[in-house]
N, C-alpha and C positions, 0 to 999 in steps of 0.2 A: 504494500500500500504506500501509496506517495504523502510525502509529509504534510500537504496541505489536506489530505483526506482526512490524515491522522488527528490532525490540530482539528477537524470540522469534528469527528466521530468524540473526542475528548469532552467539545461543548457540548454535544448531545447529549454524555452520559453526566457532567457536571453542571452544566447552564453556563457557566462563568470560568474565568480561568487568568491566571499570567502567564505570560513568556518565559517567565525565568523559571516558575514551577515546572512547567511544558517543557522547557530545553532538560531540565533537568528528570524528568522520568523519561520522556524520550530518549534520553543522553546522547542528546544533540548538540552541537554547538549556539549556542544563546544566536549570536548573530544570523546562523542558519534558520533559525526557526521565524525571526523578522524578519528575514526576507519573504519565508512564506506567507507569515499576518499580512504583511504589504499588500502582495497579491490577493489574497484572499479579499480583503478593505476595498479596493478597485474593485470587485466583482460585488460586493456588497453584501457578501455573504455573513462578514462579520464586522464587528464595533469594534474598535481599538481605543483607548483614552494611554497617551504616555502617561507615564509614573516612575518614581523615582525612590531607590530606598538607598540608607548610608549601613557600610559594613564596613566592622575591622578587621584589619588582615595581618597578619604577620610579615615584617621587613626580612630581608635576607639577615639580617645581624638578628631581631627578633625570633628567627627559625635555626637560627647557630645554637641560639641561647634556651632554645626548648629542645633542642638536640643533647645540647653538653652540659646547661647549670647556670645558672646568671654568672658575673662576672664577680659581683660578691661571694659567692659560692667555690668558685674556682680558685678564689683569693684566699678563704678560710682553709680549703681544701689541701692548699700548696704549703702549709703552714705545720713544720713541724712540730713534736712537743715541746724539744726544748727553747724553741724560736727559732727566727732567720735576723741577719740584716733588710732592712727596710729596703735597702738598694739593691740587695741582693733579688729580693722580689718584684721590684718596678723593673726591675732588667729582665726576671725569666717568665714573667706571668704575661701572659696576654691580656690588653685592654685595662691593664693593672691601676691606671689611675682612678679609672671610675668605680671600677672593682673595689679598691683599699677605699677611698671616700665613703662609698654606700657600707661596707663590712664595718667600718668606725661608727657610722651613724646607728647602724645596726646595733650594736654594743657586743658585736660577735668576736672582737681584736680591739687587743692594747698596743700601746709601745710602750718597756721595762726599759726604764733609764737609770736603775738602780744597782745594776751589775758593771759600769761603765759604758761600754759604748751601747746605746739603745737597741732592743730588740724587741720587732714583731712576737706578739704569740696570743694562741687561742684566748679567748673571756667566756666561753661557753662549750662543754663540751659537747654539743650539737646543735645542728640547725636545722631549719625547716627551709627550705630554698621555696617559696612561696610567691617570684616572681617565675621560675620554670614552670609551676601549677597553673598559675594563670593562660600563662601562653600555650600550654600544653591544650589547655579548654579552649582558648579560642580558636587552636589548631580542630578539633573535634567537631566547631561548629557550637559551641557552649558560651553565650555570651551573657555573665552573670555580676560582670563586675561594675562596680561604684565609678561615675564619670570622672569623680577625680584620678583612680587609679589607670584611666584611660587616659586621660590626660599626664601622667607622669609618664607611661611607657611612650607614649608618645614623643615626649620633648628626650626622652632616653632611645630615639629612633628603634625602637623595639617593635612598633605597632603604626599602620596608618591606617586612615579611616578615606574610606574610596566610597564614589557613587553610582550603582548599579542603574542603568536606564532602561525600561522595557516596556510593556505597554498591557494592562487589564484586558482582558478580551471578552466581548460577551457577542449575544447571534443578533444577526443582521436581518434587514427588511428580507435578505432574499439568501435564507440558510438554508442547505441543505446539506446530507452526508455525502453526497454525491455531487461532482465538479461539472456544470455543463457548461463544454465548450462556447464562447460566443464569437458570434462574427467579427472580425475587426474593420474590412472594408465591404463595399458595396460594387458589385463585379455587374458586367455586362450580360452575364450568363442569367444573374437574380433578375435583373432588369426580365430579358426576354420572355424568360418561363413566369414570373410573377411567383417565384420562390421565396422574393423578400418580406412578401406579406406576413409570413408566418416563421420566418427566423427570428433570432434575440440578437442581438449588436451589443455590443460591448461600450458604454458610453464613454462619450470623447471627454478625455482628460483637458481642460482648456489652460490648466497650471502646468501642464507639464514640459520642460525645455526639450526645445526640439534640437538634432545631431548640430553640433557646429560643423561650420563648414569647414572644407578643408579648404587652406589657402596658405600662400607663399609667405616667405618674411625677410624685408633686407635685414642683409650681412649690416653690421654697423660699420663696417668698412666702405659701404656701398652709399650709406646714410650721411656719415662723410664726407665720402664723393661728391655726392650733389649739394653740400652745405659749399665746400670747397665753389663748384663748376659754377652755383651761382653767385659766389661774390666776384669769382674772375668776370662774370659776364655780365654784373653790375656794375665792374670798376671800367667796362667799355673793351674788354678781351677779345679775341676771334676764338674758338676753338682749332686746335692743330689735327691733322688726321691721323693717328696713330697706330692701326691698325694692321703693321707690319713689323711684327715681332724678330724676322731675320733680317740683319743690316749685313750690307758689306765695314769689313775694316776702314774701306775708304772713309765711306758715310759718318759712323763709328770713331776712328780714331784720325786719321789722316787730313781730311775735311774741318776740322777742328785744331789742326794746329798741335797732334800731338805725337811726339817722335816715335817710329817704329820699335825702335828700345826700350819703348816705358815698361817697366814692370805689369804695369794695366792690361797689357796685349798680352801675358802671358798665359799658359794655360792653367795657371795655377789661381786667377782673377777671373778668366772667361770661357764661355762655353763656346766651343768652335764648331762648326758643324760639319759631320764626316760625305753627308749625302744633301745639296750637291755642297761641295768643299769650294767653291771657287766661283766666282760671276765675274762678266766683263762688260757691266754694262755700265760706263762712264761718259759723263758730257767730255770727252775728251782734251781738250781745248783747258777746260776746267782742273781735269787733271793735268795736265802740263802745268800750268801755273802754282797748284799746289807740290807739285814734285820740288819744282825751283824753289818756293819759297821756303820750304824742309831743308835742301839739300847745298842751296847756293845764299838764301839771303833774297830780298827786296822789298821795298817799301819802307826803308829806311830799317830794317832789321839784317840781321848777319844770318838767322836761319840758326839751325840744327849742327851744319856742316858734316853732314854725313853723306853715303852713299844711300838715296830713296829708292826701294827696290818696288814693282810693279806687282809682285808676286806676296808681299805679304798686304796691300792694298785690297787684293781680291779675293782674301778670305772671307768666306762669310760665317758667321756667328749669332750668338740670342746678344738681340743689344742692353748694353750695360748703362745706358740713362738714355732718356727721353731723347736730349739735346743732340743727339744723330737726326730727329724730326723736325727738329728748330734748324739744326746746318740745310736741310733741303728746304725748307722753308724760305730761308733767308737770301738764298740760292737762287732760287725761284723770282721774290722778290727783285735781285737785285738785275735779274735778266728784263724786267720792264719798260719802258721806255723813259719814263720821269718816275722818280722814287717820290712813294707817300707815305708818311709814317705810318707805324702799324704795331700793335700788341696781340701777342698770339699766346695760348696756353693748349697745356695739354697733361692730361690725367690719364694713364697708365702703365704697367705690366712693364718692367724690366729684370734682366737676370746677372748673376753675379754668384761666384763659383766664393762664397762665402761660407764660413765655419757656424753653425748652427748655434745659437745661444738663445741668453734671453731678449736682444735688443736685433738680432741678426736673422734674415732670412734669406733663402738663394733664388728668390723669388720674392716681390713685393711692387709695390706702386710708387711711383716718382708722379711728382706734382710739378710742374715745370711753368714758368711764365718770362716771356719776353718783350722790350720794349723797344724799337728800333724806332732813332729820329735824329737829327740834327743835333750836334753839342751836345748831348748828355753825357753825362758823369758822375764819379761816386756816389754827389750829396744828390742827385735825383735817384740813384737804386738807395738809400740810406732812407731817402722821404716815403718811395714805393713800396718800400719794403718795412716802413711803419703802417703804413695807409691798411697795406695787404694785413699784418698780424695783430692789426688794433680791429678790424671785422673778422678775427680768425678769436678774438677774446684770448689770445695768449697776451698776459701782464708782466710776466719775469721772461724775457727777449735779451741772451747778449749777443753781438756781434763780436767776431774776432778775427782776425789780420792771420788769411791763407796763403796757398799757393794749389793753381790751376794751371794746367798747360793752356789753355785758352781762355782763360781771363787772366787782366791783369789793371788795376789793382783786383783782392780774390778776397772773401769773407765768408767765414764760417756762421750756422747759424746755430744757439744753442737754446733751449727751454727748459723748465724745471719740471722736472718732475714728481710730484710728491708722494706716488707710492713708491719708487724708488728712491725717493729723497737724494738726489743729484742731481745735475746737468748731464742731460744729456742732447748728444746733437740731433739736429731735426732738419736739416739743410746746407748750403752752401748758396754762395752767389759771387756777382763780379762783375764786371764788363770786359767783352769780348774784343781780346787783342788783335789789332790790326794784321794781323799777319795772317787772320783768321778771315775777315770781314772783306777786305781788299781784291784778295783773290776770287772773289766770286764775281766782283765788279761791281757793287755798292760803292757810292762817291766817298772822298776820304773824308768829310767833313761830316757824314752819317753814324754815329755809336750805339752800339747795341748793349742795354744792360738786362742780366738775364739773371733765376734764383732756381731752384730746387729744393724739392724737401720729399722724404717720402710721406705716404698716405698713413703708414700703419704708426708710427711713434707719435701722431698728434691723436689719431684716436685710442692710444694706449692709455694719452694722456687723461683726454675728456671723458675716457669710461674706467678712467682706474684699475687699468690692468700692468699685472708687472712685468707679466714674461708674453714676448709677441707671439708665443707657441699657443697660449692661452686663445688667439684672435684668429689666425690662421693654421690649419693643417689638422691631420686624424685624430688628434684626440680634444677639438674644440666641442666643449658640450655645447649642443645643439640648443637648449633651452634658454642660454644664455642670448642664440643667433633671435629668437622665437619672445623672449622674454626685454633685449635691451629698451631702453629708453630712445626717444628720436630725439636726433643729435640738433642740443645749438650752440654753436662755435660762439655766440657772444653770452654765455652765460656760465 
């Protein structure tokens, strides 16, 4: 028989009944059998009224102490006839402090201070351990003792008093011993035959919460993003097209103004790619001038002074900053007929063959923005670059005196962190040296200042996380993706 028959057939033979009596001859699980009242209650078979009763239970220290003797007990216990030292026993007795306290109050031990050095010893020769009695009863289900005495095992963690919830039961408008099915929808089939006339429905719950949907939830890296994408495109930005994650070295290092020896190029910094290994698709013309400028000097620079080889150019690889997008960008630009200023940005996905930590990933987002126009210099990236992190609501901003193969003068960006309680860095910037800008054929009297920062260390910031593993990759709890707050960078 199903438990909901059982609980129907019990009222039949008693009228009335509780849950907790019910779970307990059934020897059911209490919650088991609420689940079945529930359903039952919707069918209207039965009355439910909640109710609530207070019971004391025994603490894990409480059931030590019905197991082995109160602590007074064990203390008298320990106690030989001719005595111990005092210290002797706060050192080998268990819980001994409470133990000797209540044995003193007890009047069951003295301490003889009249032999010299003080000793412990029996004042009675027996006891009556009369708080093991108690607990042993209320283990039995025997609860006969005086409130004060409840209240002392209490504050002695011995006993807690817990509240049992369940619900009185009595028979409903429409009881029976027997469970009949009712309809739950209305089908096209009742419709036809005119079967509904004489079926029972199951009445609509109008309280009851219907399935939440299922539905997606931005990453807070993505929340971010667009906090980011629209102050750039408030402060009057283009967005950059970014969506070619494989650069050539040209593009990448070379195009930028940065020597084929750098450390940066090596494979120990970048991911190079095996399949295809090599492209040759360069504005030619473009390259030539940037070969010279590496390898010979001009525009008033002496150059690199090395041998520029053709062949590490046309590597291709996962690009390691944005700013490969700004060089073709700029590139572009400067192929036009009359130059017009222009700010461009661009948010995302670059790679970097970096050591795994807590601030470090070999994969992450770069935040990139660029300003190209007539006569600009330090103190307009210095003014840009307040403007930008006073709408980003970072307050502890320092700048610091770098170096870039392609800017020059170069500044580092740093921000406080306060779950790591340091500085750490969040960007770089600079403006872009002529040796970089010239070659592409932008007029010499044109400056381009340009910043970076990645995505992931300012929303580490703004959501109080310490290690970037926590934000991206396989063991990001998802409830957190499901659960954040949406982001505002001025608060």
């Amino acid at each position: 028989m199903e438990l909901n028959e059982r609980i129907l057939h019990y009222l039949d033979q008693h009228g009335s009944g509780e849950s907790i009596e019910i779970a307990n001859e059934f020897n059911e699980d209490h919650q088991k059998v609420v689940g079945a009242i529930k359903s039952l209650e919707t069918l209207e078979m039965v009355t439910a009224i909640k109710v609530q009763h207070l019971k004391w239970e025994l603490t894990e220290e409480g059931q030590h102490v019905a197991d082995n003797g109160s602590h007074e007990a064990v203390i008298y216990s320990s106690i030989p006839d001719g005595g111990v030292a005092q210290a002797e026993v706060m050192k080998t007795v268990p819980n001994a402090k409470v133990g000797f306290s209540k044995a003193m109050s007890a009047g069951w031990i003295y301490i003889d201070k009249s032999g010299g050095a003080p000793l412990v010893k029996k004042k009675v020769e027996s006891i009556t351990d009369t708080v093991q009695e108690h607990l042993i009863e209320i283990c039995k289900g025997i609860d006969n003792l005086p409130q004060n005495v409840k209240n002392d095992y209490k504050k002695r963690k011995l006993m807690q008093e817990i509240t049992i919830k369940g619900f009185k039961l009595s028979k409903g408008p429409q009881f029976a011993t027997t469970i009949k099915k009712l309809e739950t929808e209305l089908t096209t089939e009742m419709m036809l035959s005119g079967s509904w006339k004489t079926l029972e429905f199951k009445p609509y719950n109008f309280q009851a919460l219907g399935q939440p949907p299922e539905c997606g939830h931005l990453h807070p890296l993505l929340k971010v993003r667009s906090e980011f994408r629209e102050i750039f495109l408030e402060m009057g930005f283009t967005e950059m097209p970014t969506n070619q994650y494989i650069e050539s070295s040209f593009w990448n290092f070379d195009a930028l103004f940065q020597p084929q020896q750098h450390p940066a190029r090596d494979a120990h910094d970048t991911f190079f790619m095996s399949t295809p290994a090599k492209t040759e698709k360069f504005p030619m013309d473009y390259l030539e001038r940037v070969k010279k400028v590496h390898s010979e000097g001009g525009y008033g620079s002496q150059g690199y002074r090395y041998k520029w080889k053709i062949e590490e150019a046309q590597k291709n690889l996962l690009r390691t900053h944005t700013t490969a997008v700004s060089a073709r960008m700029l590139y572009r630009l400067a192929q036009k007929d009359q130059f017009t200023p222009q700010k461009y940005f661009s948010i995302d996905k670059v790679f970097r063959n970096e050591t795994l930590d807590a601030t470090h990933l070999a994969e992450f987002h770069q935040v990139e923005g660029v300003v190209a126009d007539r006569g600009l210099g330090l103190a307009d990236l210095i003014s840009v670059l307040d403007a930008f992190f006073k709408r980003l609501g970072f307050d502890k901003i320092q700048f610091k005196p770098a170096y870039n193969p392609y800017t020059e003068p170069s500044m580092e960006i740093f921000a406080f962190h306060t779950g790591l309680d340091k500085w750490i860095e969040i960007g770089n910037s600079g403006v872009f040296r002529p040796e970089m800008l010239l070659p592409m054929g932008l007029p010499e009297d044109v400056n381009v200042i340009a910043w970076g920062l990645s995505l992931e260390r300012p929303t580490m910031i703004k959501y109080h996380l310490n290690n970037i593993r926590d934000l991206v990759g396989p063991k990001v709890d998802l409830r957190m993706v499901q659960e954040s707050r949406i982001c505002r960078l001025d608060k």
